[in-house]
N, C-alpha and C positions, 0 to 999 in steps of 0.2 A: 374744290371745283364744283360747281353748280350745274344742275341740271336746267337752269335757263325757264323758259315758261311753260314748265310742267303743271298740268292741274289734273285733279284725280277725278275727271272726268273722260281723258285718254285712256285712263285704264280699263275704260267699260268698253271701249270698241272690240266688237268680235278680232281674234287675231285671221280672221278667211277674207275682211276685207281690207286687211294692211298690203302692202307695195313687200314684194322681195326684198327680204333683210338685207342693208347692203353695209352692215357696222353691225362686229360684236364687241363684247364686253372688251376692254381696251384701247377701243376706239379714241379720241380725244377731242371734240368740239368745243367752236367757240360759244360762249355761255351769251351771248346774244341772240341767238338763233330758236327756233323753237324744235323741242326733240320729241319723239312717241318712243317709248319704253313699251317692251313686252316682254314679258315674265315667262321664261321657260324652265324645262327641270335641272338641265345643267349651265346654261348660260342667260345674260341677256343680253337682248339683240335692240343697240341703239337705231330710231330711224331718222336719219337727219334732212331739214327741212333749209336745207345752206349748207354751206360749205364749212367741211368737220377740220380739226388740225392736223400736221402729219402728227409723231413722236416728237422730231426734234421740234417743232413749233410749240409744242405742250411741254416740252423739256424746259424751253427756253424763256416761256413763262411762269414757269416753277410748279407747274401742274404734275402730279403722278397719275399717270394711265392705272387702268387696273392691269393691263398689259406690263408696263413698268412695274408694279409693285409685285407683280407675277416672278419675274426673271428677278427683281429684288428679293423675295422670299429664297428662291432653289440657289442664287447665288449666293446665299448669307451676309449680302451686305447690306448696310440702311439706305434707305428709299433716298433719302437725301442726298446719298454719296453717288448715286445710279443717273438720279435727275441729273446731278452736275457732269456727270461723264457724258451722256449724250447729250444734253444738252451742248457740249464742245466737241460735240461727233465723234470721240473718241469710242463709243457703243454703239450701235444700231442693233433697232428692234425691227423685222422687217413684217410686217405684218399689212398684206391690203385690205380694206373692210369688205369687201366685195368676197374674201375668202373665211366664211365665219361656220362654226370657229373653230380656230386652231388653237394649237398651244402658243404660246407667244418663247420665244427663244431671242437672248441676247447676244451679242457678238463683239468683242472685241476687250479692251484694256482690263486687267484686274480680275476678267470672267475667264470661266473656267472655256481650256480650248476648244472652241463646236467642229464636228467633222459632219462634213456632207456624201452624202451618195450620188453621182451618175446615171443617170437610166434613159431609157429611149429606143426606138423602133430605128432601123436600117433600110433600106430600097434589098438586101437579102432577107430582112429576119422583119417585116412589119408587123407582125401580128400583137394586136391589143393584148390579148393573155399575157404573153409569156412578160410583157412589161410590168403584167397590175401581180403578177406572181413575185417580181423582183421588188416592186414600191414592199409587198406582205412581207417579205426578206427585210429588208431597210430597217419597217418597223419593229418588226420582230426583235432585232438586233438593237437598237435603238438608237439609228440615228438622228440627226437634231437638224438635218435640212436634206430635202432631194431637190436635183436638176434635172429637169425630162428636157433631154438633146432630142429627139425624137426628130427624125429625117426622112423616116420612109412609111406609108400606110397612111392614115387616114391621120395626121399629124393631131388636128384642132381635136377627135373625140378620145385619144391617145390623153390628151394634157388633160381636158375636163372631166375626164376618167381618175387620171392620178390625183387631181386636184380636188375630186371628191374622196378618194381615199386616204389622201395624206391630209392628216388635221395637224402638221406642222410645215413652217412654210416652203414656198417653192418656188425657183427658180426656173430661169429662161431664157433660149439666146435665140433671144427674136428676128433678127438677120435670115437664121435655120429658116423658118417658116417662109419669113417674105423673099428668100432665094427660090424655095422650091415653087411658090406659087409663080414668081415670074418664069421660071423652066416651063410649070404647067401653058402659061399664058401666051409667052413670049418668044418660049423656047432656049433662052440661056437667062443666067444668073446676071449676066451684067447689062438684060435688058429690066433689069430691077427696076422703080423710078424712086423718088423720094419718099414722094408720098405712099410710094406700096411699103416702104420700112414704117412708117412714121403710123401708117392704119395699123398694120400687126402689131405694134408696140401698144398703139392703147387699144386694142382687141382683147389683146390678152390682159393687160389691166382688168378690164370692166369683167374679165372672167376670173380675176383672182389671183392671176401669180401675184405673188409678194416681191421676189427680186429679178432683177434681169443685167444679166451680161451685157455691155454696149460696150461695142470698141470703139468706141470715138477718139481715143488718143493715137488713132492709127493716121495719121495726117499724110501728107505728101510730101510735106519737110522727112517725118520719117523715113519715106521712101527712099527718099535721095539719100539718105544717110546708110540705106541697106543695099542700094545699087554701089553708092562709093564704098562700101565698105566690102562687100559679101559676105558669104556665111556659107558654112557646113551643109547646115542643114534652113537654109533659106526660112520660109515661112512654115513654123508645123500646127497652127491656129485655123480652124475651119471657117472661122467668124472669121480670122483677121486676113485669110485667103479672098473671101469671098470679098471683102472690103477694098481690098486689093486691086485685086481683078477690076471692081466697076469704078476704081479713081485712075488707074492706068489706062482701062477702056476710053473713058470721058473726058479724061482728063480735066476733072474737077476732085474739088478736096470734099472729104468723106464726108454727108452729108448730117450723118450726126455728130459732127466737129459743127461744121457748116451752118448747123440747125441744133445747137444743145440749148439753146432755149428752148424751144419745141419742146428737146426733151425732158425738159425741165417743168414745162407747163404741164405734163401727164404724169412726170411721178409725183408731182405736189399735188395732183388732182385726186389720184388711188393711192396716196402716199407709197410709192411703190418703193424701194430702196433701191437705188444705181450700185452697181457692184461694174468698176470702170476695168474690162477686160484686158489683157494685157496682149495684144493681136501679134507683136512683135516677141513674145517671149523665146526663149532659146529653144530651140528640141533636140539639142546635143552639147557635151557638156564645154567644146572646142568654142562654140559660139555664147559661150554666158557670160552677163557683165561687159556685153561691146556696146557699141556706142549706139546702134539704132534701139536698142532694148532698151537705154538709159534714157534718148529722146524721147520715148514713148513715155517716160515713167514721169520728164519733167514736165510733159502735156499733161497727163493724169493729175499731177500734183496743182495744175492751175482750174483743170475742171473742180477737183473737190473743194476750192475755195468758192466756186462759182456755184453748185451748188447749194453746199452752206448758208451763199449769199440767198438762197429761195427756199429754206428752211424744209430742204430737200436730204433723207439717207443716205448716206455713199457710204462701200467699202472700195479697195482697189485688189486686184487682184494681182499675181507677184509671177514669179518665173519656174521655167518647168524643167528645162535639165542644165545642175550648177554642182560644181564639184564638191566637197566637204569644205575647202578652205575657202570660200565664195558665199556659204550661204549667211551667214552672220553678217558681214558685210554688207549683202544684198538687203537684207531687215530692215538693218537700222536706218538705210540709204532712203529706201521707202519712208519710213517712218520719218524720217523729218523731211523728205521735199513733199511728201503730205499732211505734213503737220498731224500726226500721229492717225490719222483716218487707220478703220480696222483693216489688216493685213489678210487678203482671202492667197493659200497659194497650193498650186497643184503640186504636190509633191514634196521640195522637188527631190528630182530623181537625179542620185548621184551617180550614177555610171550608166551609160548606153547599150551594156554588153549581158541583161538579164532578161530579155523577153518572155515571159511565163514566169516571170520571180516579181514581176517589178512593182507588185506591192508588199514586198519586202524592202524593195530598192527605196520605193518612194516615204515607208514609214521611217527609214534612218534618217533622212532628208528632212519626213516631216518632223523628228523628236526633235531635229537643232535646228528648224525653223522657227517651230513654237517655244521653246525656251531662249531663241534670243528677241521675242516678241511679236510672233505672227497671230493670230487672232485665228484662223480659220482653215483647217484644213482641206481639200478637196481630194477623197481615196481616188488610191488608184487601183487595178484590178489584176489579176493575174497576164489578161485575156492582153492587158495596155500592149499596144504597135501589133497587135498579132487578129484580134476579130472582135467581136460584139461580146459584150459578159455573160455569162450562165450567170442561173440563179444562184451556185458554189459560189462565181467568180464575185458576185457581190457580196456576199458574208464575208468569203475571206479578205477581201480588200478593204470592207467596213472595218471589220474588227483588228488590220492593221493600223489603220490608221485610226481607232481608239485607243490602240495601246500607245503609239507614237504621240496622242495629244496627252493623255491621261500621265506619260515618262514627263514631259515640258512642264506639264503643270503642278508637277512635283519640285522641278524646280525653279518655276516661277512662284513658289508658293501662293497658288491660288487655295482659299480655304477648303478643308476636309480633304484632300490629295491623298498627303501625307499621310494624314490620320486613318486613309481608309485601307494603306499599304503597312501600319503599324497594325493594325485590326486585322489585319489577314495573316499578318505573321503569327501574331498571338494566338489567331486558331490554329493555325496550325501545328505549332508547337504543342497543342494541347489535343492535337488530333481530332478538331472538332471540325465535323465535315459538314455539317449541319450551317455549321456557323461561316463556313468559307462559302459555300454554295453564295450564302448572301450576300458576299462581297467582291468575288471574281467578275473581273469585264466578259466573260460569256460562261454562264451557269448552263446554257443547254450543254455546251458541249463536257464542261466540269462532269454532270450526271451522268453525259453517253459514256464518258471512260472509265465512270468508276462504276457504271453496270456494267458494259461489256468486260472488265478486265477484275471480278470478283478476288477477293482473297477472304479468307478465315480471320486473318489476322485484322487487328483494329486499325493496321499502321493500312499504306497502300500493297499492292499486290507486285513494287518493282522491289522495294526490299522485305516486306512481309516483317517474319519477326526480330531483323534485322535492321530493322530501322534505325537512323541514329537519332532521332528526338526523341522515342520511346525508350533505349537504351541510355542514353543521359538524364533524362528525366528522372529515372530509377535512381543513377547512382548519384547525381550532382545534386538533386532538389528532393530526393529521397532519403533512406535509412544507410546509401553506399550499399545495397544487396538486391542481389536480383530476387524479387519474388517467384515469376513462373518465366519461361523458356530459357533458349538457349547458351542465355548471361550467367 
């Protein structure tokens, strides 16, 4: 790929009178165009003077991003094998240039499972802190995407807040915002107008998210399928409520069904990645797999051709309380009426009956989502159907929902899985603590238990010198004789 008409005469311009970097390194333009290049100490920042490519537009011209060749390095597969996946949308890299720079993270076939965090302010809990305390949680832990739902407080300095502190990408459900401003304006939700969704959507483009939730498979066909049908537990989707609300109001069909051109012209513009929300999903486990959930899933499955057709991202996003013997089914169902687009799913969450457990509920759910091929998890929190998360209630939900994608991708054999659970063994049988520390999915907390819970002994402090790997080790790989203790 070319840098188009570069002359090393741009290089002399002071960088105080260049334009806001609005593309970093990974970016992808068309080589027709002319670019300004400026050299920084960790990235460079493209500035394009025309219109740059998405991913999949560069995929499908055979071009590698540096972005691409990025998630190609940490994936251990060849640049070639990476192109040709997204390039048939089976990957997306969500990355907007307007948010530079982040880490580039892939998503979907052959890649290792990504889990996302939740975060966001409440009309109780607004306050900017305690949100930018949870994004430092996320990172800490390491997760590979955040979503700021953010509903109450100062919404717009909340997200451009997170979105300066998270340098991986971020998500959005732009609906959220253009609901509370028509409350602000209008006084209800379903005096929304079209156009107030359709400005917040590319608002927050031109400010950086990389992905956004759109419920546009929420139609009015739907609807009637969820009146003729009923349900349990009716609609438990806040996007696909509020969608709801103003096509029953109006009695017109959802305006980003109505208008996905539209929104179609705004992600190809930020290359924003659609991740096509699933408004109708189940919230109990009596309504999973009915029929309005499945019309939603065959609208989805026509949007991601439609996209594609605009050299437009999409993942689809999947269902949220399905029993154990539903969810394999549920996968593979998705997976070909969307012609394998990546699988994003909350959960899901196999029983209704653990409120304060339910990201334990939701990582069994996620380990046989991801191994029969879901692509993306979305934690869930301790706090889920009960209140707002602590900063606790993110670690622990993160890091269930790390272990649930990291069990899948053991047995989807995604490269070094395996290897890195044969490597931990090996330490450990050798009592190398040193060498586990480097390989367990949460090291801080590895450290806190083996400082607070000290022993003399080499082994740990639950059997001391009674350990059975130190005990076998002596007599099975050893002389058969115990040298010192109690053997």
């Amino acid at each position: 790929m070319t840098f188009g008409n570069v002359t090393s005469a741009l290089f002399s311009l002071s960088p105080h009178i260049l334009p806001r970097p609005i593309a970093a390194a990974g970016t992808p333009f068309l080589s027709s165009h002319r670019v300004v290049i400026k050299r920084d100490w960790s990235y460079t920042i493209i500035l394009l003077k025309g219109r740059f490519m998405t991913q999949l537009e560069a995929a499908r011209k055979g071009n590698a991003t540096d972005a691409l060749k990025t998630v190609a390095k940490e994936e251990g597969i060849p640049v070639d094998s990476l192109i040709k996946l997204v390039a048939e949308g089976k990957v997306v890299i969500p990355l907007n240039p307007n948010h530079a720079p982040i880490h580039p993270v892939g998503i979907g076939t052959t890649l290792r499972t990504k889990v996302n965090v939740n975060l966001g302010s409440s009309e109780d809990f607004p306050e900017l802190e305690n949100e930018l305390k949870k994004v430092a949680i996320a990172l800490k832990y390491e997760t590979d995407t955040i979503m700021d739902l953010s509903t109450g407080g100062d919404i717009q300095t909340i997200r451009r807040q997170v979105l300066d502190k998270a340098r991986i990408p971020l998500g959005t459900v732009p609906v959220y915002q253009a609901a509370i401003r028509a409350i602000s304006q209008r006084g209800a939700i379903v005096e929304m107008t079209e156009d107030d969704l359709f400005d917040v959507i590319e608002g927050q483009a031109k400010e950086g998210v990389d992905f956004m939730t759109i419920h546009a498979g929420l139609t009015s066909k739907a609807i009637e399928r969820l009146k003729n049908q009923g349900r349990v537990a009716d609609v438990v989707s806040r996007g696909g409520a509020f969608h709801l609300a103003w096509i029953l109001h109006h009695q017109k069909e959802n305006p980003l069904f109505a208008h996905f051109d539209r929104m179609l012209d705004i992600a190809h513009k930020y290359d924003i990645t659609l991740s096509l929300g699933d408004g109708l999903r189940p919230g109990a486990i009596a309504d999973a797999s009915d029929r309005p959930q499945i019309e939603e899933l065959l609208t989805l499955g026509e949007l991601v051709k439609r996209a594609w057709d605009r050299n437009v991202q999409v993942m689809v996003e999947g269902p949220g309380h399905v029993p154990l013997d539903q969810i394999e089914m549920n996968i593979k169902l998705q997976k070909q009426v969307c012609q394998g687009a990546p699988f994003y799913v909350l959960g899901p969450l196999v029983t209704d009956i653990a409120p304060g457990y339910d990201h334990i509920v939701s990582a069994i759910g996620g380990a046989i989502a991801a191994s029969a091929g879901a692509d993306f998890l979305c934690y869930v929190t301790p706090s889920e159907h009960l209140g707002l998360p602590s900063e606790d209630d993110v670690r622990e939900g993160l890091m269930a929902s790390k272990i649930a994608a990291h069990t899948a991708d053991i047995v989807k054999g995604v490269k070094g899985a395996r290897d890195r659970d044969l490597k931990l063994s090996q330490a450990r049988k050798k009592l190398d603590w040193e060498q586990q520390l480097q390989l367990v999915l949460d090291p801080h907390k590895f450290r806190s238990v083996r400082e607070q819970r000290r022993t003399d002994s080499e082994a740990c402090s639950m059997c001391g010198e009674f350990c059975a790997m130190r005990i076998v080790s002596e007599f099975l790989n050893g002389n058969g004789k115990a040298e010192d203790g109690p053997c």
